[in-house]
Structures are given as structure tokens and as C-alpha cells.
N, C-alpha and C positions, 0 to 999 in steps of 0.2 A: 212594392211589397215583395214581388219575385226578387230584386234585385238584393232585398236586406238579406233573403233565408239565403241563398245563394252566396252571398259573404260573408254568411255569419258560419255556414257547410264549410266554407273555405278556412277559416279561421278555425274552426277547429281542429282540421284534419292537419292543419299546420303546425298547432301546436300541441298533438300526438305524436307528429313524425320527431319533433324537436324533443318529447321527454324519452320517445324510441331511443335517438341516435345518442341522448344523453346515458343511456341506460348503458347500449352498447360501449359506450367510449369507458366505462366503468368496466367493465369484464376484465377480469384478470388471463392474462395469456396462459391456455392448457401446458401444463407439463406432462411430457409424456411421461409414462414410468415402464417399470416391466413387473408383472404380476408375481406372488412369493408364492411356490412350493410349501404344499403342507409338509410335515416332518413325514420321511421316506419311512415304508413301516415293510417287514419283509412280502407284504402284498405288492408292492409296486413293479409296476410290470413296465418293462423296455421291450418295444415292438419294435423291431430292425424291418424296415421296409425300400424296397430296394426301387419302389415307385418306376415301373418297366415304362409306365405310357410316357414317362418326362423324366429320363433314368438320370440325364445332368442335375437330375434337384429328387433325389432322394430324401427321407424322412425316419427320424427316429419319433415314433409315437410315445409319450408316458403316460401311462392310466392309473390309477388307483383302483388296483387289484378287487379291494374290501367291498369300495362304493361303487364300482364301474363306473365312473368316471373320468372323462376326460382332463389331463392335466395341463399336459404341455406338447412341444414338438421343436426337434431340432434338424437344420436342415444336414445332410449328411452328401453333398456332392453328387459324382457321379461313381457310383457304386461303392459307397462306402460302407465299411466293416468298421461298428464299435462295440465296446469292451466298457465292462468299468473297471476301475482300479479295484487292487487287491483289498483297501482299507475301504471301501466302496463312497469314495468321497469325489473321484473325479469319472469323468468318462471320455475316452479315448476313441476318435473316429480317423480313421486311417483314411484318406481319400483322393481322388485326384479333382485337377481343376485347369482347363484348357482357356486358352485366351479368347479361343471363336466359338465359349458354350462348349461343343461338342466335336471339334478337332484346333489346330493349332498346336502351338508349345506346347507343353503336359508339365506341370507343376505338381508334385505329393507332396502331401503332409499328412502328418496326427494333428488333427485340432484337440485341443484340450479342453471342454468344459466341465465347471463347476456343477456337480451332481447333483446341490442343494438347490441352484437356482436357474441352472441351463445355460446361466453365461458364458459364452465364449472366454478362455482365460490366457492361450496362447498358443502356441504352431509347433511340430518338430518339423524339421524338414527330414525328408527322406528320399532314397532313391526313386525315379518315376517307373515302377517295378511291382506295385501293391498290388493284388489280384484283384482283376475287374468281374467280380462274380457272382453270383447270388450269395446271401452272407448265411453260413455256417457259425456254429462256434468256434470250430479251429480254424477263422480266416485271422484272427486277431486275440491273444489273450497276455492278459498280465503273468508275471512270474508269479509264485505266493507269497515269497517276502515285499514284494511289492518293489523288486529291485530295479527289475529289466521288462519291458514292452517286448510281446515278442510277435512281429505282423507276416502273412503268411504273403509271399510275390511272384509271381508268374509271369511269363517274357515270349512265351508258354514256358517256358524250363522253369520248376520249381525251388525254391531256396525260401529261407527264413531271416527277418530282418532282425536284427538285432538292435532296439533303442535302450541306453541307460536313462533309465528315470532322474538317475541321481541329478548327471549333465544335460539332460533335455536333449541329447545328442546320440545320432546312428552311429551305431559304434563297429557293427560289423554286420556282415552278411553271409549265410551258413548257407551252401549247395546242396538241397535235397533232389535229387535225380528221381525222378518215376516217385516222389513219394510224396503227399497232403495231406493238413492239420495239423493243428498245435495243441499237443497233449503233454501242458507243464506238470512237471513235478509239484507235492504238496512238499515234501522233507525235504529237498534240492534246491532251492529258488535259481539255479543259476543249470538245470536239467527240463530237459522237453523231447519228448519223441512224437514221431508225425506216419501213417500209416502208409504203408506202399504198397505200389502196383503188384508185385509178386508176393503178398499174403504175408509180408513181415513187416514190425516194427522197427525201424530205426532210432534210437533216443543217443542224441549229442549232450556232453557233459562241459558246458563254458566254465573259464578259468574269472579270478575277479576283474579281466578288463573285457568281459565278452568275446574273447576268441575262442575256439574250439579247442580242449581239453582231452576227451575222449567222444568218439563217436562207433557205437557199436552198431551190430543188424540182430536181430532177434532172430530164430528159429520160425520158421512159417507158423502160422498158425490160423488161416483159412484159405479157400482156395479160391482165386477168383473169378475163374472159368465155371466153375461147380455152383456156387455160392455164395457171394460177394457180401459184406458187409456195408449197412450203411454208416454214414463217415460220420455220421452224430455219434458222439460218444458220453455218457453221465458218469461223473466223475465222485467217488467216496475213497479222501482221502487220498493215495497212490494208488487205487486203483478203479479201472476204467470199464467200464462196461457197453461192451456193442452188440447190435441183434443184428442177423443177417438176413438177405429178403427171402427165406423160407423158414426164419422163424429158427433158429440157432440162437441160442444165448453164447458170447466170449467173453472173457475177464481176464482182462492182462493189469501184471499188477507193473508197475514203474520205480520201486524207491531201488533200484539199484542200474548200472551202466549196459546193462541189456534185461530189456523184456523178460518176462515171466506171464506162464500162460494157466490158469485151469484150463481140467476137460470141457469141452463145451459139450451143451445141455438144450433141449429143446420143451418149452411150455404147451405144444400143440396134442392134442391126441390121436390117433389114426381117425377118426371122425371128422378132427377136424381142415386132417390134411385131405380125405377125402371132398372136403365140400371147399376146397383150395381155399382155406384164410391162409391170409399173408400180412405181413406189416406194411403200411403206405404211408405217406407223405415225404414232410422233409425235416422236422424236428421231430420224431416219429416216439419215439422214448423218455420220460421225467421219470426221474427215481426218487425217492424219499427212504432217505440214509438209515435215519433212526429207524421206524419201521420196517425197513428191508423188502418194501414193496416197490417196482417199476408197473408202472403204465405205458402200454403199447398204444398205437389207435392200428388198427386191422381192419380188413377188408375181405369178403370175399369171392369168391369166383377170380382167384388170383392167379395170374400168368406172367410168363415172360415179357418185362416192359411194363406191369403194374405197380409197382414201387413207389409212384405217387401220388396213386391212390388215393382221394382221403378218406377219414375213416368210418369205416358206418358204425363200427364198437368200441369202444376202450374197455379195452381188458386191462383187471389188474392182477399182479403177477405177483406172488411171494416166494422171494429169491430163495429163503430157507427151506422151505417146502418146496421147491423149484415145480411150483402148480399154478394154474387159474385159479382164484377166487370171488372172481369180482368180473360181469360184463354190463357195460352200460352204453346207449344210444351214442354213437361216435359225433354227431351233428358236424359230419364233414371236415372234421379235425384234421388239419395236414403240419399242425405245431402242437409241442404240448410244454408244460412246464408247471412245476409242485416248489410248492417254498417249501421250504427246510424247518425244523424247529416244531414244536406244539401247535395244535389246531391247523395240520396243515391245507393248504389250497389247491387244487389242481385249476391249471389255466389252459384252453383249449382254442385253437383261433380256428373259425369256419372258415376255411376257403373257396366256398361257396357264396354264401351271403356276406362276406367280408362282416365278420363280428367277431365278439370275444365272449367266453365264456367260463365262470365260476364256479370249478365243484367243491362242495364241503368234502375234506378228502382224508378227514381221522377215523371214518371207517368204511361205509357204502359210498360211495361218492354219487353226492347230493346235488343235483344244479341249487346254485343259490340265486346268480344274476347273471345276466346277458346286455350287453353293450353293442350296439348295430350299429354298423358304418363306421366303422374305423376301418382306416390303411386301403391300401390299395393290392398290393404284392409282398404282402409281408414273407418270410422262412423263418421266422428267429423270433423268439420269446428268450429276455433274463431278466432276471430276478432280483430284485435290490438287496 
């Protein structure tokens, strides 16, 4: 009797494993795919993260501004600066890339991807020259017509690389001495000036094959022993707008072959100098064009060496009335950034708790949502 149940256990377990492995042999082979991109809306947010702890393998973060959601990520090398293009359909990451990881040969390029879907789409080669650094906006920016790539390189000696879109090819390389940043023309597409060590603008004028045309120096227009600007600059139109770290507003305007300066103006009150607010971080300023309002993020108890700070306020600033109106909880903001257009967004990144965060920002700025654990070392918030 033992023996029948015992063969007949057997028997069945035998022909379970056979309708198993019949099942399995049925399985159709996974395809892998790659996930689609919702349609990009001017919420979408590009977190440039320079990833310090594993810097060979940098990150570009994409979130959905709206939803606080996570979208995508593209890897970005070892320190790399990207951009998107002018018609906002590609994105440009300047980078380098070594044979042994982290020394060997040095190869640059621009990688190219497609904006809509993250795909890698192809390479410029470029000089091994790209500046290895924390990324700003003027490490890399397109021209406005969308003609010429212009990537900012360091040897430490500074110049600016010249890529044509048209050819997919470096076409020249322009000697900036003692000067940083690329601050293209909006009227000019084939014009850019970059800000230097002794308090003036330099803006070079390329001819149609990207050589140098005219290159002028502007007249000083801050001091940098005194009171130095920071190198973020928010851009309306041809002109640029920079705060310096005691709270100095400068407006140099760019449509012609040398700089043009307003008076510069200060939003603080003797109150508030007395109780030392200052501006901190590193993307420190978002302006919103139409409205004519900038947001700082500020700090106080400010001294010499506080600059990156982040911020315990955002104050907003009405450039017309050149006054405060507006202060709200900084939640450690060391980035900030406002989309453009109706209903606009203020995006704030905590460098503290590594998050991002949403203000409604067409009038009091409102948190709406918070997104936790993104990025590692981000500096750089744009804006689709």
C-alpha cells in the first residue's frame, strides 16, 4: 500500500514538472524596450548633477515639474555640462571620457540626445579642453538661432569652443584670458560675451565660418575686490541680469560689439544690511520676464566666504519698483528656477535634504509639491 501512494506522489509530481517545463518552453523571449517621455510641457525640469561621490558617471535628472515626478536620467560622464538646444528638441552634454575610468587618454565630445526621448543620437568631437567643473549655465550654451554650440574650456587658461551645428563640427576656438561664462546674444546668433576677472565684459563678434570678427572689452562695471558678482546670470532678451554677494543688482544689456551697463541698484534696506542678509548658493537668482519679478534665495547672518549659503528665504524682487515684495521659507535652496509664460512655477532644489520643490509663483509663491531624494550634487536647474 506504501509502495502504490509513494508512486502514484511520484507520478504526479512528474507530470507537473512536464506541464512546468511545457509552459516555460512557451514563453516568448522579453524585449527589452526604453520607456516614452510624456510631451515636455514648460514644467520640465533638467537637474544637472555633477554626482561628486562617482564624478566619472555624472547625471542629468528629468522631473515633471507639474507632477513631481520622476522621469528620466541621462548619464553625463565625468563632469559634464549640458544645454539644450535653441528650438528645445535636442540636448547637448559636453564631456569627457578616459580609458582607465578616471585617468588615461582623455577623449571630449558633445553627446547629442534627443530631448523627446533621452536617446543618445550622436557625438561631436571636440578638443580635450572642456572645463572639468561644477556646471553653471555659462559652462555650455547654444547660440539663439540655433546656429553654433558655444562650450566654455579650461587648461586652466580660459577660451571658448566654437561647435557649428550646421557641420556637427569644432570649428574654432576663441582665447578668453582671466575671463568665464557664456552670455550669447538673443539678436546676434553668431555674438557671446563672458565676464572677467577685472569687472568687465568681454563680448566677441563671429563672422559666418565662426572665426572672430570683432572682440571688444566693456568698461568696468563692478569691482571684484569690493564686491564680486555671482557668475549666474538670468537672461531677458539681450539683457543679463547679475546680483553681487552683497546684494547689488547689474544689468548689462549685450545687442551691440561692447557691453552696456545700467546704474546698479540694491533691493536691501539698512535693516536689512544691518542683520547681514546676503544672497547664497549657486544658481542663486530665477527671473520671470513678463512679470519683471526675480527671486533671490538669501541668507542671514552673512559674511565674507557665505556665498553658498543656502537659503533660509526667497525673496521676491520687483525689478520695476526695484523693492522686496514677497518673502517666503528658503527650505535650503542653493538652485532656483521659474518657467516663463502664464501660470508661472518657481523650482527650488534643497541642498540639504537633496529634494525639489514647487511654488505656484503668479502671485504669493505657494508650495504646491515636494519630490524627496533626487540627485546627489546637483548646481543647475533648466527649464524645457
Amino acid at each position: 500500500m506504501l509502495r502504490k501512494t509513494i508512486a502514484g506522489s511520484l507520478l504526479t509530481t512528474a507530470l507537473a514538472l512536464g506541464t512546468s517545463a511545457g509552459a516555460l518552453a512557451e514563453l516568448a523571449p522579453e524585449t527589452i524596450t526604453t520607456g516614452k517621455l510624456p510631451p515636455a510641457t514648460p514644467y520640465r525640469i533638467y537637474l544637472h548633477d555633477v554626482s561628486i561621490s562617482h564624478i566619472v558617471d555624472g547625471r542629468l535628472h528629468v522631473v515633471d515639474g507639474e507632477r513631481m515626478e520622476y522621469r528620466g536620467m541621462l548619464a553625463t560622464g565625468f563632469t559634464g555640462q549640458a544645454a539644450l538646444s535653441a528650438d528645445r528638441q535636442e540636448i547637448f552634454v559636453a564631456t569627457t571620457y578616459y580609458t582607465r575610468l578616471n585617468h588615461g587618454t582623455r577623449t571630449d565630445v558633445v553627446d547629442v540626445h534627443d530631448a523627446n526621448t533621452l536617446t543618445k543620437t550622436g557625438e561631436i568631437p571636440i578638443p580635450p579642453r572642456h572645463a572639468q567643473s561644477l556646471h553653471y549655465k555659462g559652462t555650455i550654451r547654444p547660440s539663439a538661432d540655433g546656429r553654433w554650440l558655444f562650450v566654455q574650456y579650461a587648461t586652466p587658461a580660459t577660451s571658448i569652443g566654437i561647435i557649428d551645428l550646421k557641420t556637427r563640427q569644432a570649428v574654432n576656438e576663441v582665447a578668453t584670458p582671466g575671463c568665464w561664462a557664456i552670455l550669447p546674444s538673443a539678436s546676434v546668433g553668431g555674438r557671446l560675451s563672458t565676464v572677467c576677472g577685472d569687472g568687465t565684459l568681454l563680448t566677441v563678434t563671429l563672422d559666418d565660418s565662426g572665426k572672430v570678427a570683432t572682440q571688444k572689452r566693456s568698461a568696468r562695471f563692478f569691482d571684484p575686490d569690493k564686491d564680486p558678482i555671482f557668475i549666474h546670470g538670468e537672461q531677458d532678451g539681450d539683457s543679463y541680469r547679475f546680483i553681487s554677494f552683497h546684494g547689488e543688482v547689474h544689468t548689462a544689456h549685450l545687442d551691440g560689439e561692447s557691453a552696456r551697463f545700467e546704474p546698479t541698484w540694491s533691493f536691501l534696506t539698512p535693516a536689512d544690511r544691518k542683520q547681514g542678509w546676503r544672497p547664497g548658493g549657486y544658481q542663486i537668482i530665477a527671473q520671470h520676464n513678463a512679470s519683471g519679478r526675480l527671486f533671490v534665495g538669501m541668507h542671514d547672518k552673512g559674511a565674507e566666504g557665505s556665498h553658498k549659503t543656502p537659503a533660509k528665504e526667497i525673496w521676491t524682487i520687483d525689478l520695476k519698483a526695484r523693492k522686496r515684495i514677497d518673502r517666503t521659507p528658503g527650505h535650503n535652496a542653493i538652485a532656483l528656477a521659474v518657467s516663463q509664460g502664464d501660470s508661472p512655477r518657481l523650482f527650488a532644489y534643497d541642498g540639504i535634504k537633496l529634494a525639489l520643490q514647487g511654488f505656484k509663483a503668479d502671485r504669493k509663491l505657494t508650495l504646491a509639491k515636494r519630490l524627496e531624494a533626487v540627485g546627489e550634487t546637483p548646481t543647475q536647474m533648466e527649464l524645457h
